[in-house]
C-alpha positions as CSV (number, residue, x, y, z in Angstrom):
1,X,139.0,162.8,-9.7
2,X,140.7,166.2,-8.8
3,X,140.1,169.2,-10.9
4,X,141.8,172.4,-9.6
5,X,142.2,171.1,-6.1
6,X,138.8,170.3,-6.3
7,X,137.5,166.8,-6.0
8,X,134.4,165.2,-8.1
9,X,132.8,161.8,-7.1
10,X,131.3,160.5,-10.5
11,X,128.1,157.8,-9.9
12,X,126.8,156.3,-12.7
13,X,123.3,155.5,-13.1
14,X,122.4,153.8,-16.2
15,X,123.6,155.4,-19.1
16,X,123.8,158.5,-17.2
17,X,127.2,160.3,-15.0
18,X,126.1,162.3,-12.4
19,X,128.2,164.7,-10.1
20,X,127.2,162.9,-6.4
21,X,129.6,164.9,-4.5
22,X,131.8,168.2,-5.2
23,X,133.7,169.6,-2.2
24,X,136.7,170.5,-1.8
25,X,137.8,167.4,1.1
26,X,135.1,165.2,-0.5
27,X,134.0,165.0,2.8
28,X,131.0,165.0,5.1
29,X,128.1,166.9,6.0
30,X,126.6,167.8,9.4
31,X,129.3,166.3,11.5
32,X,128.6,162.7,9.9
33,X,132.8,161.5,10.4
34,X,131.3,161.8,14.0
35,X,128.8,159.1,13.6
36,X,128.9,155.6,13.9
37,X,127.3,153.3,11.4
38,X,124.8,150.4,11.2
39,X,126.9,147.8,12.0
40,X,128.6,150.0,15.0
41,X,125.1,150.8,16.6
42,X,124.8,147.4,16.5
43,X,127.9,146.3,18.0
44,X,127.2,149.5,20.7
45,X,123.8,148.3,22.0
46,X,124.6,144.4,22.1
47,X,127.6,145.3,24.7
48,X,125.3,147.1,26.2
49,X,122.4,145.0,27.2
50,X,125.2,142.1,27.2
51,X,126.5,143.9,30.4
52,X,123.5,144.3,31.8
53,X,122.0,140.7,31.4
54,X,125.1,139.8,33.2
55,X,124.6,142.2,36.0
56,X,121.3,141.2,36.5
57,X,121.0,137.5,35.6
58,X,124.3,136.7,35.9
59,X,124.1,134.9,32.1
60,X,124.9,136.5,28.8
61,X,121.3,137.2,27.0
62,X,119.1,135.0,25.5
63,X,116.4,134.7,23.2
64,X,114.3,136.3,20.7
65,X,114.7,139.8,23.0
66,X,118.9,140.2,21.2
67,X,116.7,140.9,17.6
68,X,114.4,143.6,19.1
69,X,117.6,144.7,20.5
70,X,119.1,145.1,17.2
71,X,116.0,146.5,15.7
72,X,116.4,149.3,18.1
73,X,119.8,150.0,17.6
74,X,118.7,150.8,14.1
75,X,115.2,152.5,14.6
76,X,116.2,155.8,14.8
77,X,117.4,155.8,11.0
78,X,115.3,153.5,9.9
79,X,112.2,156.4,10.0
80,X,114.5,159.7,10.1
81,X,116.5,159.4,7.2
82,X,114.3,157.9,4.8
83,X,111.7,160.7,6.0
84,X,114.0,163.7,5.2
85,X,116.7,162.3,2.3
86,X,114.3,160.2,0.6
87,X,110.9,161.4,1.1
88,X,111.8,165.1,2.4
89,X,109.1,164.9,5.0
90,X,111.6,166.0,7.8
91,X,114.1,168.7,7.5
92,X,117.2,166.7,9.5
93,X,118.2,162.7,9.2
94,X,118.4,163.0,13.4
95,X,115.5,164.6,14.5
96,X,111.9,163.1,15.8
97,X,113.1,159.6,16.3
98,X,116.6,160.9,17.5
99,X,114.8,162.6,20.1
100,X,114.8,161.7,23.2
101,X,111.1,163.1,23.6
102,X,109.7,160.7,20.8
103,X,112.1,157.4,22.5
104,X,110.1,158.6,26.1
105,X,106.8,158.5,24.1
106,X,107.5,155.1,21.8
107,X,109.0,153.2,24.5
108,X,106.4,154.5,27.0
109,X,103.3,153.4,25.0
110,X,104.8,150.0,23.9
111,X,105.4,149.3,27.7
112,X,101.7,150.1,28.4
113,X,100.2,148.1,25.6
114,X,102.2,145.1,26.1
115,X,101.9,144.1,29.7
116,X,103.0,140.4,30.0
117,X,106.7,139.5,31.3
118,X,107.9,137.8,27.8
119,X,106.0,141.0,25.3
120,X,107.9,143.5,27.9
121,X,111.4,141.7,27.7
122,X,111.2,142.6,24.0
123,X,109.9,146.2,25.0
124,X,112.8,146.1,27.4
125,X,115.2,144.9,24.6
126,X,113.7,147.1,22.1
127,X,114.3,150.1,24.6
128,X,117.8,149.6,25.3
129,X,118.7,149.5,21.7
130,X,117.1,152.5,20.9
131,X,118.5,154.5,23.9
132,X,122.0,153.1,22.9
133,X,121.9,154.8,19.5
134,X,120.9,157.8,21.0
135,X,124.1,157.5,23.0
136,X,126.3,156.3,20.5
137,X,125.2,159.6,18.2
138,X,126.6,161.6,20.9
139,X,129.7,160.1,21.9
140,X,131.3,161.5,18.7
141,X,130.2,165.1,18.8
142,X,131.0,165.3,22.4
143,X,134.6,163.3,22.1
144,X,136.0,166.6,19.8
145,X,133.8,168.8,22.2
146,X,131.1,169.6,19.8
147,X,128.0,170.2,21.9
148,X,126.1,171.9,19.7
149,X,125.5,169.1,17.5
150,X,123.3,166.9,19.7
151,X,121.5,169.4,19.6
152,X,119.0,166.4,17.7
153,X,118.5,164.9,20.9
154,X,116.3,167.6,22.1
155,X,114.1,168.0,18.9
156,X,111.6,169.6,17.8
157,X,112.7,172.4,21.1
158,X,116.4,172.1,19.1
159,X,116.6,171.3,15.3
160,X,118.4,168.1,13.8
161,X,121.8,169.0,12.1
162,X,121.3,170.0,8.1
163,X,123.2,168.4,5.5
164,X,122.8,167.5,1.9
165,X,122.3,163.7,1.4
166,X,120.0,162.3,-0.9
167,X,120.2,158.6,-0.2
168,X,121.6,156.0,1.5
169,X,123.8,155.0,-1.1
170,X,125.0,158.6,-1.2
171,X,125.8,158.9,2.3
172,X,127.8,155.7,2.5
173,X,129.7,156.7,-1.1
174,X,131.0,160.2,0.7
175,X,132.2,158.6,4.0
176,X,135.7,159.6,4.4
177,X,138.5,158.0,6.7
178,X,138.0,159.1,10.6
179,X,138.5,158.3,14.4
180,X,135.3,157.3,14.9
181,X,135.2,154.9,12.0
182,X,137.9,153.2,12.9
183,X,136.9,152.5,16.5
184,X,133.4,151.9,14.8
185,X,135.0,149.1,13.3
186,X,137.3,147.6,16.5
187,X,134.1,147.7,18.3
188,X,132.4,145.6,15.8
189,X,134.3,143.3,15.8
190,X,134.9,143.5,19.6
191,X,131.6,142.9,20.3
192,X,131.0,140.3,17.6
193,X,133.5,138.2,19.1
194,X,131.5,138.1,22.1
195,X,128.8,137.5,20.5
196,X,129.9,134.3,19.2
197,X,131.3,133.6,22.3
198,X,127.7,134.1,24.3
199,X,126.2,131.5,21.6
200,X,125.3,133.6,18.6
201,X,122.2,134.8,21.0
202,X,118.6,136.0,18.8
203,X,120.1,133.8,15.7
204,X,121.0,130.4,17.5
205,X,117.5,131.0,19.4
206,X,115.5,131.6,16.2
207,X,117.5,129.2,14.1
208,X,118.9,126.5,15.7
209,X,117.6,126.0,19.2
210,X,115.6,122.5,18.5
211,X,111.5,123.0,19.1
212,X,111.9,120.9,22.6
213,X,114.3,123.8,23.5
214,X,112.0,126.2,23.1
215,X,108.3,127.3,24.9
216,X,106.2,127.5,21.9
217,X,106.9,131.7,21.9
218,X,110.1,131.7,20.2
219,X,111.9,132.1,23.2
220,X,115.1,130.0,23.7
221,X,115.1,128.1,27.3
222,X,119.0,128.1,27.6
């Protein structure tokens, strides 16, 4: 709805119609066109550690490793933003787990407490897909030459960028149109495609990889 060049985004809750949104772009906050989503961080890391295994083992990847490489793709937001837009506990949705201090410190301790080859592929797994979030948060900013807002990376010696969501829901409901959501999206479905291709690695492991397949761990033998 526009109202003197000035749009509203109406959510309803319930009985109740709350203004969500009122800018004059309904746009985004802190640099967020710049980001890439879930599903990109996703895509992001498995090309990653895809092109890796294959540089070192000379296979695609394997095994219940590809789902603590997804769970690291999405770690970073998975404590920061509920911490600051749900819980206000942090002042910045990238801050203490965007930082690349607190990714030395988690992936360091996890290394040392899990010391066997298969716990430390999962550490190793786990590791990449944090790092590549990291990464992908920055490629934005630094594509339109916006140094100043990775600033995150370097938190708590830098602070995380401010902005004014409230919610998940919130955040997703004011995304606009951008660059970096539309190669967000090409590389999803890039990277899905080899996915597929590589076996559906993590799911066909867990899923459909027959118990004589497997070692008793999880892991698949292929």
């Amino acid at each position: 709805m526009v109202v003197g060049g000035v749009r509203h985004l109406y959510v309803v809750f319930g009985s109740e119609i709350r203004v969500v949104v009122r800018t004059k772009h309904l746009c985004t906050f802190d640099g967020d066109e710049e980001l890439m989503l879930p599903w990109a961080h996703a895509a992001f890391g498995y090309l990653l550690y895809s092109i890796g295994s294959r540089i070192r083992a000379h296979r695609p990847p394997a095994g219940v490793p590809v789902l603590a490489l997804v769970f690291g793709t999405q770690f970073p937001d998975l404590i920061d933003k509920p911490a600051a837009w749900t819980f206000d506990v942090l002042a910045s949705g990238r801050s203490f787990t965007h930082s690349i201090f607190t990714f030395a410190l988690v992936v360091g301790i996890l290394w040392i407490a899990f010391d066997d080859v298969r716990s430390r592929s999962l550490v190793t797994a786990f590791g990449v897909g944090y790092a590549s979030h990291l990464l992908g948060d920055a490629v934005g900013p630094l594509s339109h030459g916006h140094v100043g807002r990775i600033g995150f990376l370097l938190w708590p010696i830098l602070p995380g960028p401010q902005g004014n969501h409230t919610s998940f829901l919130q955040f997703f409901l004011t995304r606009q149109w951008s660059p970096m959501l539309a190669f967000g999206i090409v590389l999803t479905v890039f990277t899905l495609a080899i996915w597929v291709k590589d076996g559906m690695p993590g799911i066909a492991d867990v899923f459909f990889t027959t118990s004589s397949e497997k070692d008793g761990t999880g892991y698949g033998s292929r």
